[in-house]
C-alpha positions as MATLAB code, in Angstrom:
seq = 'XXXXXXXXXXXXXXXXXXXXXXXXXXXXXXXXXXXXXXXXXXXXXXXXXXXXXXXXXXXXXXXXXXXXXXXXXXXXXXXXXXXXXXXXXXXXXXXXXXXXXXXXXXXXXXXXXXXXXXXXXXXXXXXXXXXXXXXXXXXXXXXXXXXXXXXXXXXXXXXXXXXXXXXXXXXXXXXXXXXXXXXXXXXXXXXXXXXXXXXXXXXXXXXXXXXXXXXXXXXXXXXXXXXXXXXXXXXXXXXXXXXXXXXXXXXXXXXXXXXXXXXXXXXXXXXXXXXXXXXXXXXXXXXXXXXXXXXXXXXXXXXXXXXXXXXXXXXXXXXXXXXXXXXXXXXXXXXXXXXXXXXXXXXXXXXXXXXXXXXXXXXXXXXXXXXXXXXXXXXXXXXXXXXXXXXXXXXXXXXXXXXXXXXXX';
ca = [
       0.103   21.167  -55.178;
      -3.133   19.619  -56.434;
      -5.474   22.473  -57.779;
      -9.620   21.727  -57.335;
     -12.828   21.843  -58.879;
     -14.662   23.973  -56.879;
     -17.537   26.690  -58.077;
     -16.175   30.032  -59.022;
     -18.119   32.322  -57.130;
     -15.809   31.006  -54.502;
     -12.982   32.501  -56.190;
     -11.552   36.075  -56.657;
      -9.639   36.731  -59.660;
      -7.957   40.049  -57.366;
      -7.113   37.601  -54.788;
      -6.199   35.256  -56.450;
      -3.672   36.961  -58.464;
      -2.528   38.784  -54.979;
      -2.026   34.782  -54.098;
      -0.148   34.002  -57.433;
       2.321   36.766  -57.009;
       3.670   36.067  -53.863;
       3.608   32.205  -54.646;
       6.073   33.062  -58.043;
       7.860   35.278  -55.746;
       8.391   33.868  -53.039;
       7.696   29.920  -54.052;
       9.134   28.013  -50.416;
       6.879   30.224  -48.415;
      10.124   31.544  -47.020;
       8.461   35.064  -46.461;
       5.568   35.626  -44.241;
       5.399   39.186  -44.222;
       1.903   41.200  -45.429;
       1.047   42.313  -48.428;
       0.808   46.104  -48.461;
      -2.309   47.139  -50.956;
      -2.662   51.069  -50.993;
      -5.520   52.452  -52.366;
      -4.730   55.826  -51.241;
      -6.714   56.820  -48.392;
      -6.919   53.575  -47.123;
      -4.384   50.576  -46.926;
      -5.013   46.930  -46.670;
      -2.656   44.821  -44.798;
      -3.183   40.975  -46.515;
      -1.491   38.167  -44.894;
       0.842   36.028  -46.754;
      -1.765   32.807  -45.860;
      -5.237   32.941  -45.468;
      -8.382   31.147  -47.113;
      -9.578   27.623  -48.210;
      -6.753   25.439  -47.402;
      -6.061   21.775  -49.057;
      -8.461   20.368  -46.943;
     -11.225   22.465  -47.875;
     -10.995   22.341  -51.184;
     -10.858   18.902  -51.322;
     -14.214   18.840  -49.598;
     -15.930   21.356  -51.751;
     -15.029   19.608  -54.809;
     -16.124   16.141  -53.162;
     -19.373   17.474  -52.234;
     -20.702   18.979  -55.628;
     -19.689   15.864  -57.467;
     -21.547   14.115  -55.045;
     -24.921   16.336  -56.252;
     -23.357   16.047  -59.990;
     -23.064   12.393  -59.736;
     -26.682   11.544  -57.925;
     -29.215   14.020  -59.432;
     -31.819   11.646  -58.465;
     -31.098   10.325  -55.100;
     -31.251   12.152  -51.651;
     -27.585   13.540  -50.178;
     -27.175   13.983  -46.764;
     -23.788   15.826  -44.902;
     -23.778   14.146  -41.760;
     -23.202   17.936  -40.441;
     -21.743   21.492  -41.448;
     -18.648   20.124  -44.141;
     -16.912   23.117  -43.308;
     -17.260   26.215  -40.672;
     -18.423   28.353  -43.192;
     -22.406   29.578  -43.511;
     -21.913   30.447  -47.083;
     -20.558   27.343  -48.103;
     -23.500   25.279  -46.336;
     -26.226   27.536  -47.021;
     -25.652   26.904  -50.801;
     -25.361   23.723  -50.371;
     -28.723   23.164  -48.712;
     -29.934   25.184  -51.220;
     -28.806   22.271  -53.646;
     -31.006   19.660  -51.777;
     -28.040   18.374  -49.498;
     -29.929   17.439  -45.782;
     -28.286   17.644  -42.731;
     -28.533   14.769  -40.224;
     -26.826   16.484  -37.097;
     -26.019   20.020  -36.639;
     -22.465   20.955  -34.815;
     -22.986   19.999  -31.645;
     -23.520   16.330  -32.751;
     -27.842   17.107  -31.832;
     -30.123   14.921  -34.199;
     -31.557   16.556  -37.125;
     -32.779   13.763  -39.060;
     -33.616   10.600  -37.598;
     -31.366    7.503  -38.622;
     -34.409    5.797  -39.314;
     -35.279    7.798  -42.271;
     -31.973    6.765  -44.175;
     -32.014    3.999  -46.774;
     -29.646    2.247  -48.829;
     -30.002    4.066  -51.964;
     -28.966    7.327  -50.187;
     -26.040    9.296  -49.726;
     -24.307   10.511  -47.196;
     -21.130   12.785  -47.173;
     -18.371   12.451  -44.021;
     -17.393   15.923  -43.743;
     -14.003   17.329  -43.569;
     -13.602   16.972  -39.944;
     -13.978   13.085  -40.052;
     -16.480   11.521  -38.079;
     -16.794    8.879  -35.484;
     -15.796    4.969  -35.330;
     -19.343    4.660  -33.882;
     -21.159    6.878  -36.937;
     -19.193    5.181  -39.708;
     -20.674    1.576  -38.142;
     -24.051    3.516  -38.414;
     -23.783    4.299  -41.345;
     -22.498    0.906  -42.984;
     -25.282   -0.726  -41.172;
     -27.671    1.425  -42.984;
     -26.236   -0.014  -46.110;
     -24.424    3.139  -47.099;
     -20.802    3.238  -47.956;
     -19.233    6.145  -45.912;
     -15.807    6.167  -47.967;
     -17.456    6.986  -50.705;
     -17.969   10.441  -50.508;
     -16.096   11.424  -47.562;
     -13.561   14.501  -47.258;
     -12.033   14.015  -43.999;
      -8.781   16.055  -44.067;
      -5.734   13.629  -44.728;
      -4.121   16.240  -41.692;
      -7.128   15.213  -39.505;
      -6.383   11.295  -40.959;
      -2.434   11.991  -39.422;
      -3.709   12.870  -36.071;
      -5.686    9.604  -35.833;
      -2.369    7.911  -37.467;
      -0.628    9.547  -35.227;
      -2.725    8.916  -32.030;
      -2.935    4.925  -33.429;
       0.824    4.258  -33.648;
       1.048    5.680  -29.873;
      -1.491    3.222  -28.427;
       0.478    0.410  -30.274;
       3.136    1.683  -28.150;
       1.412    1.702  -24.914;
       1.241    5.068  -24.179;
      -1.827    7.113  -23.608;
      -2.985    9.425  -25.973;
      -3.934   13.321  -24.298;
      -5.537   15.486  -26.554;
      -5.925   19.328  -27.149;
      -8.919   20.641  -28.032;
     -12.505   21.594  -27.813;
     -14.374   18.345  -26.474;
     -17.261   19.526  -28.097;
     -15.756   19.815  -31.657;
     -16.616   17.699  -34.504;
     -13.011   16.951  -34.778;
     -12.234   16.296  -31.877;
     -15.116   14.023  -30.931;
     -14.091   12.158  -33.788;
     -10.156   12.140  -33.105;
     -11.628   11.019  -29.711;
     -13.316    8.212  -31.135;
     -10.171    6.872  -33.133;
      -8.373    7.244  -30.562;
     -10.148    5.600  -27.996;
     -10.145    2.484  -30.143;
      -6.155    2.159  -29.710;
      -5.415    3.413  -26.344;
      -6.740    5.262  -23.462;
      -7.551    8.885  -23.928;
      -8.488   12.612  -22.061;
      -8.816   15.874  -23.581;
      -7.915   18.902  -22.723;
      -9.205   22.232  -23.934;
      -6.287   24.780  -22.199;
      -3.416   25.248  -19.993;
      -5.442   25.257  -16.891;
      -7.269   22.099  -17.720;
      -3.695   20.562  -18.181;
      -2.347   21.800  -14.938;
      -5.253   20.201  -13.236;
      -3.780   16.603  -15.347;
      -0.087   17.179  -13.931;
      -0.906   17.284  -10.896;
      -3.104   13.954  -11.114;
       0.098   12.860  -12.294;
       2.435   14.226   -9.660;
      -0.320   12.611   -6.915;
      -1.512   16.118   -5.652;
      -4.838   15.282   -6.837;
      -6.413   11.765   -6.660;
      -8.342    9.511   -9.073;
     -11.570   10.565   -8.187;
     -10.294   14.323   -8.656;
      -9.532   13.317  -12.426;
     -13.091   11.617  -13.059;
     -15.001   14.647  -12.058;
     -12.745   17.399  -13.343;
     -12.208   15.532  -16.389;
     -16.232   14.227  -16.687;
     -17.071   13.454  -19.824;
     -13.667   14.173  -21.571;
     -11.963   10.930  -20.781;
     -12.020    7.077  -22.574;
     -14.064    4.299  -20.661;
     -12.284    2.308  -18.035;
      -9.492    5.142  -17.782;
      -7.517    4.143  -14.553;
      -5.716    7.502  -13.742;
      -2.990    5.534  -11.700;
      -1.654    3.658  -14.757;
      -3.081    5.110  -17.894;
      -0.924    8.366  -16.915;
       2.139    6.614  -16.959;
       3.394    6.438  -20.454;
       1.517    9.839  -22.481;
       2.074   11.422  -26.152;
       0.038   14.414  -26.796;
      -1.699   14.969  -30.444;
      -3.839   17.755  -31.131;
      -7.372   19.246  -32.884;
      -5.410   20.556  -35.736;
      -7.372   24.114  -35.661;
      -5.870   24.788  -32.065;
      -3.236   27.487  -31.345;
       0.177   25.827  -32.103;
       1.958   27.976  -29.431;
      -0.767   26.589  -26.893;
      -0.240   22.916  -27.962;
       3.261   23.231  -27.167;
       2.864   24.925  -23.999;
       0.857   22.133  -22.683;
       3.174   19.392  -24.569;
       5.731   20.699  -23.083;
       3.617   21.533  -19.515;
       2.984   17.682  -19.530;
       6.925   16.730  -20.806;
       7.991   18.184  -17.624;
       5.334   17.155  -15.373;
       7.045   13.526  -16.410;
      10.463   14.238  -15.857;
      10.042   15.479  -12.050;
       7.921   11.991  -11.653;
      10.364    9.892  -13.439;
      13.695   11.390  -13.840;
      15.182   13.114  -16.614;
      17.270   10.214  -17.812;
      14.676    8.274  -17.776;
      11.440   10.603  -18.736;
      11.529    9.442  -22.481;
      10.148    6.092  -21.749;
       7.164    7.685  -20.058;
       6.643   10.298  -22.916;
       6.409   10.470  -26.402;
       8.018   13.471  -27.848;
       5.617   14.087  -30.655;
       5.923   16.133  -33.576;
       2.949   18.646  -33.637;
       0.022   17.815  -35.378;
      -1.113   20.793  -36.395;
      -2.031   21.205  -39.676;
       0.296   22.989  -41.862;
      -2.307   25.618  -43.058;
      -3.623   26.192  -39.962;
       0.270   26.876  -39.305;
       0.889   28.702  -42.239;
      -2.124   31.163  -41.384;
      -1.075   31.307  -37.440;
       2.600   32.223  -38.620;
       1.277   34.975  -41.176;
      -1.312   36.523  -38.816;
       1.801   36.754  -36.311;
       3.502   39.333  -39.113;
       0.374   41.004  -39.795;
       0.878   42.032  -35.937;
       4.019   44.078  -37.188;
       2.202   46.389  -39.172;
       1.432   49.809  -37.975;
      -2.663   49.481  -38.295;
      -5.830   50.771  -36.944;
      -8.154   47.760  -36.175;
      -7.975   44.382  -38.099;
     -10.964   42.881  -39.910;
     -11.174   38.607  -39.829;
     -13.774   37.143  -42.043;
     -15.090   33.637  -41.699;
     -17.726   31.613  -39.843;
     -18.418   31.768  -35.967;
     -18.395   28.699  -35.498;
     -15.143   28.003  -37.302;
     -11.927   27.031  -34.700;
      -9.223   28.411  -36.956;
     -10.106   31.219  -37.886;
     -11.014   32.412  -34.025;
      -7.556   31.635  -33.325;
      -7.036   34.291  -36.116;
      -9.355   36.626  -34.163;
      -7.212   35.804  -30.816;
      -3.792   36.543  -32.339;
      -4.732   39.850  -33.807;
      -6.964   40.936  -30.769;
      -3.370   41.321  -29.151;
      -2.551   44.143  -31.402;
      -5.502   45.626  -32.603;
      -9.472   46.802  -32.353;
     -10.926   43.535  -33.987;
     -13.887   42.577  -35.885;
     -15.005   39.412  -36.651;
     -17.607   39.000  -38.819;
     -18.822   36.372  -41.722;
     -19.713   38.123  -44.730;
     -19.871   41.816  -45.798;
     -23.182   42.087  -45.195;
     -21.665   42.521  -41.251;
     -20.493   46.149  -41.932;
     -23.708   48.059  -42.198;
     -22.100   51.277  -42.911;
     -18.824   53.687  -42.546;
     -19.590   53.587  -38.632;
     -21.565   50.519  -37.767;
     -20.794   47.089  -37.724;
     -22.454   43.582  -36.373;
     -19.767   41.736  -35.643;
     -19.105   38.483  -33.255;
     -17.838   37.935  -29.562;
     -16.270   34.916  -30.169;
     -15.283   34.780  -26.162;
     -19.048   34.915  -24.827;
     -20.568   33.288  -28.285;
     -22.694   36.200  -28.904;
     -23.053   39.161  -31.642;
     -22.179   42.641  -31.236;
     -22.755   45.704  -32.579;
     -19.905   48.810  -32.668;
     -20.441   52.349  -34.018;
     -17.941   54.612  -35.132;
     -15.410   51.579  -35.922;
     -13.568   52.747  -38.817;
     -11.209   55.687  -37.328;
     -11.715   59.464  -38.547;
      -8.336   59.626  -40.124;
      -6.802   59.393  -43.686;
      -4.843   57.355  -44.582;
      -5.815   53.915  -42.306;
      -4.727   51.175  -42.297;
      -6.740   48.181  -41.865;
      -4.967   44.645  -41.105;
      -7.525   42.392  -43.394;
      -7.523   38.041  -43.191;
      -9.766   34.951  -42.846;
     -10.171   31.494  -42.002;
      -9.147   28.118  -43.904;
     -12.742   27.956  -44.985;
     -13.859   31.310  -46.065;
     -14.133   31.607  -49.805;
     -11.711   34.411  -51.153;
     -14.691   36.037  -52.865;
     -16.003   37.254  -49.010;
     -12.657   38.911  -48.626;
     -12.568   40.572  -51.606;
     -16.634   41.687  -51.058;
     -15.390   43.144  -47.657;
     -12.960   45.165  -49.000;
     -14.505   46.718  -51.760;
     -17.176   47.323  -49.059;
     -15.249   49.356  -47.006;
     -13.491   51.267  -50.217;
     -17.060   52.099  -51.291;
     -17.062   54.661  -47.870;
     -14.062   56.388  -49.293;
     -13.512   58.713  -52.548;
     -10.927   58.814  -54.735;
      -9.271   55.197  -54.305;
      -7.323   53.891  -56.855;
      -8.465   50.725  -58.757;
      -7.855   47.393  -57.626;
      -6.246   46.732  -61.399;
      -3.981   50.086  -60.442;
      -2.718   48.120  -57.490;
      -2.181   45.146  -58.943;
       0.171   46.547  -61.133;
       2.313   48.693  -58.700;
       2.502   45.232  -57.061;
       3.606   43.586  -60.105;
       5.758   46.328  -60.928;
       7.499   46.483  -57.184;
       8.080   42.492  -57.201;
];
């Protein structure tokens, strides 16, 4: 795989050569099982996948040759590139402007671009509408932009089913950047909904079954749907494609929720002309991290620490999985754990902080079940743990470990 330019206080020589290992060992990602680091009185459970992904790296490098290449002209990110605070903070601190924030609100006006800016599409795509914007301005979007080719596949995807007449339903968070944008190429192609869980696509099978009427659909489904979508015929041929951060177990429930909502309207010999069967978009590190974080679940733990931004999709599906299994924190940086007992962490479920005392467990040895999102720099993993083995004596060095994992392979 392509390696990156990125800055190296991203990096983590420790986790990186954690990385290397079980990539030379185990080289068709054939085992997902943790990493086991013991330091003595405490042990780290590391999942086989976690961290900047393809996608993110690709956007990291794009961005800083963007400030390398224009010293002298103004850069804007037409919002957060990634779900990280880190990430962006530094890169505001570089002179890169933000014209919306996450929730697509205005931060700078249109009307103050020019020509002879810049402005970088960040790695969750953007809009048909934006890109027009954008050209109109006189700026070429392609030019710096770091959409995520598996983002690119879902609109590829999504395009190649409205060629084929079917109607596109889509999985995910309608508020998303990604989706809003998948939304938009979509839209162009064929007519679209979203929906953000199971319930939501109960509430669509039974539009389709005729248990609930048109005008059920328009005000369930307000705001979520394509203009001019005619419930009665739009729902008649339907592929599902999905926000690639979303829980793949959840996007096959409801692909395969809507698959058989089909069949008892049309038949089973004849269901396949009214639904396209396809392949799951998800991306494959999303995937590969969802599939790991399932393993770290067979570890015999204490609580499970996820590190990445709150605002970040995948790596709150992280939080979700492991919340099954364990006490959970999810925080951004170490700066979160405040000491041995206290901890600020984030309610991802109500969108608020939260503060816990007494959170790592009076025992010796513990275990801790340790991961992060597709856009958290390795360096914040490794400053958590060494923030946690500062509350404990007589730990043996991370070199010390390294080498009874070298040895062991």
């Amino acid at each position: 795989m392509r390696s990156f330019d990125i800055p190296t206080y991203y990096n983590s020589s420790f986790i990186s050569a954690l990385k290397d290992l079980r990539k030379k060992n185990d080289p068709r990602k054939q085992d997902r099982t943790a990493t086991v680091l013991n330091f003595g009185p405490v042990r780290f459970f590391i999942a086989r996948h976690f961290g900047f992904c393809y996608g993110v790296e690709n956007a990291i490098e794009i961005a800083y040759r963007a400030l390398q290449e224009n010293p002298d002209k103004r850069i804007f990110l037409l919002s957060q590139m990634i779900h990280n605070p880190a990430v962006n903070k530094d890169l505001i601190g570089r002179g890169i402007k933000f014209i919306m924030d996450t929730d697509g609100n205005q931060l700078t006006d249109w009307k103050e671009l020019t020509a002879e800016d810049i402005v970088i599409i960040p790695a969750f795509g953007t809009t048909v509408e934006i890109e027009k914007k954008i050209q109109m301005i006189g700026i070429e979007p392609k030019q710096y932009n770091t959409t995520c080719p598996f983002v690119e596949k879902v609109w590829n995807t999504s395009k190649k089913l409205g060629e084929n007449k079917f109607s596109v339903v889509i999985h995910g968070k309608h508020t998303h950047e990604e989706t809003r944008a998948t939304f938009s190429h979509t839209t162009a192609n064929s007519p679209s909904v979203i929906v953000r869980n199971m319930e939501e696509t109960q509430f669509l099978t039974e539009v389709i079954s005729g248990h609930k009427s048109s005008e059920d659909f328009y005000a369930f489904f307000n705001g979520k749907y394509s203009v001019g979508f005619d419930p009665d015929k739009d729902l008649e041929r339907i592929g599902v494609v999905n926000q690639t951060t979303m829980l793949a177990t959840e996007t096959q429930e409801i692909a395969d929720l809507v698959k058989q909502s089909v069949i008892q309207k049309y038949g089973v010999d004849n269901y396949q002309n009214n639904f396209a069967d396809t392949r799951d978009t998800l991306c494959y590190a999303t995937n590969d991290n969802q599939t790991a974080t399932n393993e770290l679940l067979k570890q015999n733990a204490d609580l499970a620490i996820v590190v990445g931004g709150y605002n970040s999709s995948n790596t709150a599906h992280i939080v979700e999985l492991c919340e099954t299994k364990f006490p959970t924190y999810f925080i951004s940086s170490a700066e979160e754990i405040l000491s041995k007992n206290e901890i600020n962490h984030f309610d991802y479920k109500n969108k608020k902080h939260k503060f816990s005392n007494l959170f790592l467990p009076n025992k010796v040895p513990q275990g801790i079940v340790l991961t992060s999102g597709a856009s958290c720099p390795d360096a914040m993993v490794e400053e958590v743990m060494d923030k946690i083995l500062s509350y404990f004596p007589n730990t043996k060095s991370k070199e010390e470990v390294l080498e009874e994992l070298i040895s062991q392979s």
